[in-house]
VOBA-1610 file (N, C-alpha, C; in pm, whole numbers, padded with zeros to 5 digits, always signed):
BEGIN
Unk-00791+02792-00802Unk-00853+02725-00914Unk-01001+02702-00881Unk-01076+02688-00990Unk-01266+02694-00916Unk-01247+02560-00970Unk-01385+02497-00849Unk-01409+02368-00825Unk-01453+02321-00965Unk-01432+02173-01028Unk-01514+02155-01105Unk-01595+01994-01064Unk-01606+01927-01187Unk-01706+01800-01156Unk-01578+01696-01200Unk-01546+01561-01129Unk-01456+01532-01168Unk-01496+01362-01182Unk-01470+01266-01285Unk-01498+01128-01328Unk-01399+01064-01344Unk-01277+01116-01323Unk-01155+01043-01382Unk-01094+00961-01229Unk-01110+00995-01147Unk-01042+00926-01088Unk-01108+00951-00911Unk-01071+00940-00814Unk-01109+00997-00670Unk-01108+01134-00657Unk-01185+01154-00596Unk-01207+01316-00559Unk-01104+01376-00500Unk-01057+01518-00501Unk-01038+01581-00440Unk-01148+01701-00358Unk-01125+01687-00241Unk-01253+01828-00194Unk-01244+01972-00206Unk-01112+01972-00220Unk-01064+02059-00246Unk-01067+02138-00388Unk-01078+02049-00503Unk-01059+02052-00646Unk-01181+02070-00677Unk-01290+01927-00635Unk-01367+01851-00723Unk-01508+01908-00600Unk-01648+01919-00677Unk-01757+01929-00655Unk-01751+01783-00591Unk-01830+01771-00506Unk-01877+01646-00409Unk-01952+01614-00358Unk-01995+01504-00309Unk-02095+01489-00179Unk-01979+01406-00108Unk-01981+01450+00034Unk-01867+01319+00104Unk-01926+01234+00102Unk-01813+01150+00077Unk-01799+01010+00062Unk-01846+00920+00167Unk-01834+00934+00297Unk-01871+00875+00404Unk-02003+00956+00443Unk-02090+00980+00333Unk-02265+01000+00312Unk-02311+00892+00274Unk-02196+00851+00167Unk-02267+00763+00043Unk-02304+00632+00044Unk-02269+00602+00119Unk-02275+00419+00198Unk-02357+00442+00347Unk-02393+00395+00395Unk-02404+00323+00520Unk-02296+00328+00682Unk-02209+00401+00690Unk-02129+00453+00751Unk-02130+00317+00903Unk-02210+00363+00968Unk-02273+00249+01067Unk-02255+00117+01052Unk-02330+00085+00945Unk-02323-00097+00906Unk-02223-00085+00825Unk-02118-00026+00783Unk-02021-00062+00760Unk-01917-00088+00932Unk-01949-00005+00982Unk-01847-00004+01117Unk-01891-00105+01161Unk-02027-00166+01178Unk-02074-00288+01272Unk-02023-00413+01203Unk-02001-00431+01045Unk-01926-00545+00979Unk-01773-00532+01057Unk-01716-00443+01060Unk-01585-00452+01088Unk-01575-00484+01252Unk-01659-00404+01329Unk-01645-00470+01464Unk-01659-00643+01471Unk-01734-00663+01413Unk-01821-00782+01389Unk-01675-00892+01299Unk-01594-00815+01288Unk-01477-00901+01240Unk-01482-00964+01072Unk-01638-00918+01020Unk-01655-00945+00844Unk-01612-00882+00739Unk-01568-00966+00680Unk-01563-00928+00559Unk-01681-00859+00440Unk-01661-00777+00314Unk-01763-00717+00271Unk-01737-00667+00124Unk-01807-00634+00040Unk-01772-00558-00076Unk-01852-00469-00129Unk-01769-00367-00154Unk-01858-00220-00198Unk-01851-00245-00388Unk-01986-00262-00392Unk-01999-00312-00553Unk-02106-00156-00596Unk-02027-00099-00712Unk-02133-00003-00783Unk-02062-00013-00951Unk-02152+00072-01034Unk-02096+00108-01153Unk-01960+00189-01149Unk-01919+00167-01249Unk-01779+00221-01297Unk-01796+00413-01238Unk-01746+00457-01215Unk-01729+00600-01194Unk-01777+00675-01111Unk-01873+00608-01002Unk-01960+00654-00897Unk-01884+00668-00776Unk-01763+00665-00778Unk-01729+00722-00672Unk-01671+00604-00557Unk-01674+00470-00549Unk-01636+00406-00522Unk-01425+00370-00421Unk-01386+00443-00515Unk-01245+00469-00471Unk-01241+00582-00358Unk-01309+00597-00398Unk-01326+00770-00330Unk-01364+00733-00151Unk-01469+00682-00149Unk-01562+00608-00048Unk-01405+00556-00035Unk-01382+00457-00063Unk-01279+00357+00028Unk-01146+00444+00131Unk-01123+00527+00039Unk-01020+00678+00034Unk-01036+00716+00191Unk-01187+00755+00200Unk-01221+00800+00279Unk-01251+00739+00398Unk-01294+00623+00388Unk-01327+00519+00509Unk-01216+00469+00586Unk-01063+00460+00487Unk-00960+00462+00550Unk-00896+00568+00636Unk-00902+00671+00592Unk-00888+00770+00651Unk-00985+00794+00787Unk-01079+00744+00754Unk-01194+00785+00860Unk-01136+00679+01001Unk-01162+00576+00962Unk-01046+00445+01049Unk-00905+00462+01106Unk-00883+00531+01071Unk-00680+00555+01086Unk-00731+00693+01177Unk-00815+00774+01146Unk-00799+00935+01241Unk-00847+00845+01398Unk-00944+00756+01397Unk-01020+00663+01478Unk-00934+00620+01555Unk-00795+00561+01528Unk-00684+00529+01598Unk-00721+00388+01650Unk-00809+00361+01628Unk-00845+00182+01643Unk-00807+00088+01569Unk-00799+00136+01446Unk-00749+00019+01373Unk-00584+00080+01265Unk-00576-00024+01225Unk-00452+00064+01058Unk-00498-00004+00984Unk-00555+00085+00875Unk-00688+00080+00761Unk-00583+00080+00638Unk-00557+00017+00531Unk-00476+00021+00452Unk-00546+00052+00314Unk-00536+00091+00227Unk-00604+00101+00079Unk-00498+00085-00032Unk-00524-00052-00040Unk-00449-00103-00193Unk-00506-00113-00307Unk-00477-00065-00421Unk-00512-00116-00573Unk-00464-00193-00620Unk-00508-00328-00655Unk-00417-00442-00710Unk-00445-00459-00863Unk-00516-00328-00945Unk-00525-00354-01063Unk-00413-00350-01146Unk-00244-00338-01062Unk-00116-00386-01140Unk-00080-00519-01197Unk-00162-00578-01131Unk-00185-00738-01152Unk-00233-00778-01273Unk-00299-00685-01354Unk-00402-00767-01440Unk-00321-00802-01566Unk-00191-00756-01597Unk-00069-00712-01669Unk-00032-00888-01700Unk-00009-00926-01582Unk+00002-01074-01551Unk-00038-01181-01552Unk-00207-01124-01568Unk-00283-01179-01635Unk-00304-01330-01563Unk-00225-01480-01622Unk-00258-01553-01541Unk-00116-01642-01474Unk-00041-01516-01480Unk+00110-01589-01389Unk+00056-01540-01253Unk+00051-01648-01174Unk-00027-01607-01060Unk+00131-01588-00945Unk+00225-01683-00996Unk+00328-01593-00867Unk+00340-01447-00911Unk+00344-01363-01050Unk+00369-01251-01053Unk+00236-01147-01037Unk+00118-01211-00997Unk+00011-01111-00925Unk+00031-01180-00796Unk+00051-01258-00759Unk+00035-01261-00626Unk+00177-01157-00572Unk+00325-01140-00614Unk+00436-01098-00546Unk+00371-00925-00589Unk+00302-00908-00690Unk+00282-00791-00709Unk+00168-00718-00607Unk+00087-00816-00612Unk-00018-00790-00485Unk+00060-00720-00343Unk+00138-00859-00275Unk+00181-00820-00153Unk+00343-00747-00159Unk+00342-00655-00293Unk+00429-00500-00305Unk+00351-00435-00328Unk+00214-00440-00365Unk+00150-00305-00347Unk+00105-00308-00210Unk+00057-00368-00142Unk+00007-00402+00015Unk+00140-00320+00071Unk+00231-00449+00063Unk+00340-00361+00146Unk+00407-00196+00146Unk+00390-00113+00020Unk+00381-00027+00009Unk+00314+00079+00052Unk+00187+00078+00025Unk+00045+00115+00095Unk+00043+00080+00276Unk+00116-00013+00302Unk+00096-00022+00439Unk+00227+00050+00494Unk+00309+00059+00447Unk+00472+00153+00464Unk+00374+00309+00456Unk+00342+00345+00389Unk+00289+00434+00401Unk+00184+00514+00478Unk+00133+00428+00593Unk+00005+00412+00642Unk+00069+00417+00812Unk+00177+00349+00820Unk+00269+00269+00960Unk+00383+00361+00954Unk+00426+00426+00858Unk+00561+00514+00849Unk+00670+00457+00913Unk+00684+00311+00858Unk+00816+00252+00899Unk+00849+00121+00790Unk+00971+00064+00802Unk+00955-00018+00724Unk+00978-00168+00775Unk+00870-00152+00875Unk+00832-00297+00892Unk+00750-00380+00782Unk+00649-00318+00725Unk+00603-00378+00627Unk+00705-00454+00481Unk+00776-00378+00466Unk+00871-00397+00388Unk+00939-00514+00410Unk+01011-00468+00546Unk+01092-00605+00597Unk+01025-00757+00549Unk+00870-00732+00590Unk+00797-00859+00603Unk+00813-00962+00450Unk+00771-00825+00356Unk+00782-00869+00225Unk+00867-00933+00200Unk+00974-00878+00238Unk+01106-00968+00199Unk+01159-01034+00253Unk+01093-01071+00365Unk+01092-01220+00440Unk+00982-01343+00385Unk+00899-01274+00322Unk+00828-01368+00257Unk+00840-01429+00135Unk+00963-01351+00014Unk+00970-01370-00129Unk+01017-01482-00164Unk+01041-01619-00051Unk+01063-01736-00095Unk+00952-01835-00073Unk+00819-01811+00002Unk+00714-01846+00021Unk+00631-01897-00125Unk+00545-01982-00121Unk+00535-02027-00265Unk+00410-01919-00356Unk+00373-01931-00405Unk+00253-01866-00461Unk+00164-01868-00414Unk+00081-02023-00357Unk+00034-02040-00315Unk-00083-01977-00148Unk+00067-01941-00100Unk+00030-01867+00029Unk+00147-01796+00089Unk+00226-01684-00043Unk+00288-01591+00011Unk+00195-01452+00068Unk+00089-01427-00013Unk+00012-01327+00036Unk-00078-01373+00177Unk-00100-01489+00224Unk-00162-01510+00375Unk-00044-01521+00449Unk+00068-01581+00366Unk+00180-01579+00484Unk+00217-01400+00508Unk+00212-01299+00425Unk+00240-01201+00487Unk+00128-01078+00519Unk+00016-01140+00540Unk-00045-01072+00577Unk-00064-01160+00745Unk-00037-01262+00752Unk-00056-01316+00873Unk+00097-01244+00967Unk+00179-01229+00910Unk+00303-01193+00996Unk+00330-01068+01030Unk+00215-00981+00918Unk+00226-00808+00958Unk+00097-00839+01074Unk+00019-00876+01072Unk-00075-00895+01203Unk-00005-00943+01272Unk+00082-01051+01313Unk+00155-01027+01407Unk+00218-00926+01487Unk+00318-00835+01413Unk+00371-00734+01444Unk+00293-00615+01482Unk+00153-00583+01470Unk+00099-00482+01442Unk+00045-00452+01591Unk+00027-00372+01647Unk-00007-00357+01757Unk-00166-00320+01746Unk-00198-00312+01611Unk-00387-00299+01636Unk-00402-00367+01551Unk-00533-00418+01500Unk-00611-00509+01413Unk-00603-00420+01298Unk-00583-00533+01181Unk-00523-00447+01025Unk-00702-00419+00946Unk-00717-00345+00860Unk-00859-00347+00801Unk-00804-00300+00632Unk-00794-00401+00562Unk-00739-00378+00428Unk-00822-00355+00335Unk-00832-00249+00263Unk-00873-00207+00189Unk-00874-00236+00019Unk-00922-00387-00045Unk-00875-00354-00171Unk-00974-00355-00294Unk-00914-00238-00340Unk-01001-00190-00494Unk-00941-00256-00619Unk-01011-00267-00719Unk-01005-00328-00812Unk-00991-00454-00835Unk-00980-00538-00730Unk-00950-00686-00724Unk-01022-00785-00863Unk-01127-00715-00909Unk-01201-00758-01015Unk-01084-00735-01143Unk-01005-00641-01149Unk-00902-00658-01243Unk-00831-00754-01317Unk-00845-00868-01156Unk-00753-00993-01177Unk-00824-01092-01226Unk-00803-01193-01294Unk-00884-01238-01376Unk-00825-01440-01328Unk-00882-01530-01356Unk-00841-01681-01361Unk-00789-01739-01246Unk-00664-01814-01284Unk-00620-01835-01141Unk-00547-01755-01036Unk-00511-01585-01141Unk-00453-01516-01019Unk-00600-01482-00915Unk-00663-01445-01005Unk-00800-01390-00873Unk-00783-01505-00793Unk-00831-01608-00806Unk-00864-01743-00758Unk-00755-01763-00642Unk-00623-01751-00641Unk-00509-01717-00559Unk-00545-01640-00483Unk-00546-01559-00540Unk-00546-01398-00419Unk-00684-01404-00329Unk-00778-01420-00435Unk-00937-01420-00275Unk-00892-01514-00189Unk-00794-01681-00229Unk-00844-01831-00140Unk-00764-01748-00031Unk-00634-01685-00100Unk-00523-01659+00022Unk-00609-01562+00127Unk-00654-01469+00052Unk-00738-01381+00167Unk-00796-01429+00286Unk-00898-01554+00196Unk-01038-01572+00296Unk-00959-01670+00390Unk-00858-01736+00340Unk-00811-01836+00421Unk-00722-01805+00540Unk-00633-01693+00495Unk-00585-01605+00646Unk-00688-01528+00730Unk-00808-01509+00713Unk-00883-01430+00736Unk-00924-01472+00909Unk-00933-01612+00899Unk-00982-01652+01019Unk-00870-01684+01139Unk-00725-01622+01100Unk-00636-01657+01196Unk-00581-01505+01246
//
């Protein structure tokens, strides 16, 4: 099939005309935030390629063998609008999924469903704190669309983030 130009969604290199993705950012000061243990956000317009970049930075991280780089989309959430236990349980099943997929086992899984009686509040730090437990390298999570979520689910999901962040 000949290459064409593609807007709909992440690249293929194979498919899609490109510039790589790990051109398009800062490559470096992105690695020195993550050594550096920070947090960060890749903010551009709608269609520039953004998913793509993340796609790739995970991948770039995981061949690295230093870390397990995960890439979740939590724009299933936005459905839910402002039932925040059903973006938050939806959150940490797409996590856990994406990270089953990443770990090729189903420890992640397990975790989930050790966590589904945890309150809303802090089921997503409680299981992101317990897969860092188990994990034998430092986790680097990847998530796109988080802007999807809107009120008190966003408001949930960043506090839980930033608040496991430091343990």
């Amino acid at each position: 099939m000949e290459r064409f130009f593609n807007t709909a969604g992440p690249i293929k290199p194979e498919l899609h005309y490109n510039i790589d993705p790990l051109k398009r950012f800062d490559l470096e000061e992105v690695l020195l935030l993550i050594r550096q243990q920070k947090y960060f956000v890749m903010h551009a317009p709608r269609q520039t390629g953004k998913t793509s970049c993340m796609l790739a930075l995970r991948d770039y991280l995981n061949a690295r063998d230093e870390y397990i780089a995960v890439y979740a989309n939590v724009e299933g959430g936005q459905a839910s609008r402002n039932d925040v236990q059903s973006v938050v349980k939806s959150t940490v099943d797409t996590i856990a999924e994406q990270f089953r997929g990443v770990v090729r086992n189903d420890i992640p899984l397990q975790i989930r469903d050790e966590v589904q009686q945890v309150g809303k509040d802090s089921m997503l730090a409680t299981y992101l704190r317990r897969l860092s437990e188990r994990m034998t390298k430092p986790i680097i999570l990847v998530i796109d669309e988080i802007d999807a979520l809107v009120g008190d689910s966003l408001v949930s999901i960043l506090r839980q983030i930033r608040s496991g962040y430091k343990s």
